[in-house]
C-alpha positions, 0 to 999 in steps of 0.5 A: 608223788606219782602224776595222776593217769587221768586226765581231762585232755584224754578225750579228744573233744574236751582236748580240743578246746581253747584254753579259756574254755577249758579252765571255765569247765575243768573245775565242774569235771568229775573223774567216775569210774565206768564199771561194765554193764553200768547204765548211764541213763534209760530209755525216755529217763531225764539226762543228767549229766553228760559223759565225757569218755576217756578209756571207757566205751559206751553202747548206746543201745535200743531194747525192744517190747520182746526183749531184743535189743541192738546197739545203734553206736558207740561212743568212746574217747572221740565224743560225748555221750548225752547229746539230748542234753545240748539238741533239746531233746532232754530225754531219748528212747534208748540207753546207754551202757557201759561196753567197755569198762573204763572212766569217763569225766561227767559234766552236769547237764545244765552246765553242758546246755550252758556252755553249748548255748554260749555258741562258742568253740564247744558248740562247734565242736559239739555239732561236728561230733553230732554229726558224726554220730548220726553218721555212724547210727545210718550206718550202723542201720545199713550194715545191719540189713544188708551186711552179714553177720561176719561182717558186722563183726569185723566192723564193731571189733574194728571200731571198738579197737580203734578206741582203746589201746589194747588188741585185747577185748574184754568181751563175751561172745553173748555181750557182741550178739547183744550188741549187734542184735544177732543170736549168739550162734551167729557170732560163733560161727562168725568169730570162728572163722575170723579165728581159723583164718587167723585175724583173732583169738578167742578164749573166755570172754577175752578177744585178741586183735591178731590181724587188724589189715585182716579184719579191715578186708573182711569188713564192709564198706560201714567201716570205713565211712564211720572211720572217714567221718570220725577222722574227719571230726579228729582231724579239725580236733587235732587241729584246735588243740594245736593252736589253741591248748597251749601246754595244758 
């Protein structure tokens, strides 16, 4: 038989945890496809189950009274989506969508509260990404406001590639303006000049990173203090999982 290509230790959080930790969850895990588009949960709906990612990316998204809507951050196989469910807050005011098709492994809610409020390994873990990800939803704020359009978009290609093996995005041009809360002339003439100076290639919803070092050039500073602060997480998670998981 052919070995499964999924599996739990896929994402960097739950590959982290010590052994007896891991094995209490792993039973209650379940493998679920995440198509693109899907809703995970909606804005002040009850959360349900918390979302591991393992190559799916998830956009944790805001859409306003007009019909406007942003992306405030995203979430990949670093972290978790659903942390209301361990803060307390039991439901948030945005959404949550699947940016890039993929899987996830979903964890039901209580069981997550449970695990968090054992105050063990998980719960530190869970914490640093927290902060991690309200690191990256300031920034994300900042870039908005005071970066321009070309930049934002050398940031989110840049983070998005950082999540998922392939230079190829499977991406429309009016998904990122979505995403980034821009017109979709905007990302247009901005991913044109990406594509003239030869960083990427664009053709029918499909991106291909040509030239990472290019893009990281052009980006803002928002990159790399998100990527500062995620590596940071990544690095005690490296760390844990050296020590701690063994050969699983």
């Amino acid at each position: 038989m052919m070995p499964s290509p999924h599996s739990p230790t896929q994402n960097h959080l739950l590959a982290a945890l010590p052994t007896a930790e891991f094995e209490r969850l792993a039973a209650h895990l379940e493998l679920v496809p995440l198509p693109l588009g899907e809703m995970l949960y909606e804005p002040d709906g009850q959360l349900q189950y918390g979302y591991f990612p393992t190559t799916a990316i998830v956009s944790l998204h805001h859409v306003m009274d007009s019909g406007a809507s942003a992306e405030s951050a995203g979430v990949g196989n670093e972290g978790v989506v659903g942390v209301a469910l361990f803060m307390g807050g039991e439901t948030t005011p945005s959404s949550a969508v699947v940016q890039t098709a993929g899987h996830a492994y979903r964890l039901a809610g209580r069981l997550l509260k449970e695990e968090f409020n054992r105050g063990g390994p998980m719960q530190k873990l869970l914490l640093r990404y927290t902060q991690a990800l309200i690191t990256q939803m300031s920034q994300t704020a900042a870039c908005n406001r005071h970066h321009s359009i070309e930049q934002q978009l050398c940031r989110w290609l840049l983070l998005t590639h950082d999540r998922i093996p392939s230079r190829e995005l499977i991406m429309t041009q009016e998904l990122v303006a979505s995403m980034l809360g821009v017109r979709r002339e905007g990302i247009t003439e901005a991913a044109g000049n990406l594509q003239r100076a030869g960083f990427i290639s664009y053709r029918r919803g499909h991106i291909v990173l040509l030239d990472r070092s290019g893009l990281e050039a052009r980006a803002c500073e928002c990159y790399g203090v998100v990527k500062k602060e995620m590596s940071r997480l990544l690095s005690d998670v490296r760390q844990r999982q050296g020590v701690s998981t063994g050969n699983r």
